[in-house]
N, C-alpha and C positions, 0 to 999 in steps of 0.2 A: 513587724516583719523582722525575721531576724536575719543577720549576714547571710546563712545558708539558704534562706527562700527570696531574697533580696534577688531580683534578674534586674540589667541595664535596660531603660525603660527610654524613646526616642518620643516624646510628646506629639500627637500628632498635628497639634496647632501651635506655634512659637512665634514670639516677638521676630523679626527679620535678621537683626544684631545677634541671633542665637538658633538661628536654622541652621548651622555649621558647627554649632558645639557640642557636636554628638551625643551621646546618653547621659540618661540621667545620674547622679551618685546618690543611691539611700546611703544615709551617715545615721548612725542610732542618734536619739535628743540629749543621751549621755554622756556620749562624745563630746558635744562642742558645749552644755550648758552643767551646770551644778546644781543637785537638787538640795534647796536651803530647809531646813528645819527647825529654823529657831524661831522661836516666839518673842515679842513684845506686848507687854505688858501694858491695858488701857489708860492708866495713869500717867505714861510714857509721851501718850500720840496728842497729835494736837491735831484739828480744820488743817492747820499750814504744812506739819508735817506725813500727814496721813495720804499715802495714793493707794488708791483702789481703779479699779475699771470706771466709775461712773466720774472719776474727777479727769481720767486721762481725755488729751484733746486728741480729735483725729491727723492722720498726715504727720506725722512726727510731730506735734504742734506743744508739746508739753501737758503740762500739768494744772488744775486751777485747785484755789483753795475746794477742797470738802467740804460739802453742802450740812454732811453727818458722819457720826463716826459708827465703828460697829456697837453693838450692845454683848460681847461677847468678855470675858475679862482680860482675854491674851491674841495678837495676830501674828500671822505669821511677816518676819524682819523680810 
């Protein structure tokens, strides 16, 4: 959605702590994040250093060793 089709948006169901905090702000993903493009190299990664989706714990909980690595020769850093 871009700024100019971006309307403030009033959710119609809210936590109580946020029934008063008026509308919503769209903020673009490029605003507030960096998209990364560099690659590492499979010789690089190790089980201990490697995170991916399947090793992340849920609830902010961390990270556990990797079960596997990719079979690819480069991942993104």
């Amino acid at each position: 959605m871009s700024g100019k089709e971006a309307k403030a948006v009033v959710p119609k169901l809210r936590f109580p702590e946020f029934r008063e905090a008026g509308a919503w702000e769209f903020i673009s993903l490029e605003a507030i994040a960096l998209l990364v493009n560099d690659r590492v190299q499979l010789k690089d990664i190790s089980n201990v250093n490697y995170v991916s989706t399947e090793n992340m714990l849920p609830n902010f909980g961390g990270v556990t060793i990797a079960n596997k690595l990719p079979t690819v020769n480069s991942v993104s850093s």
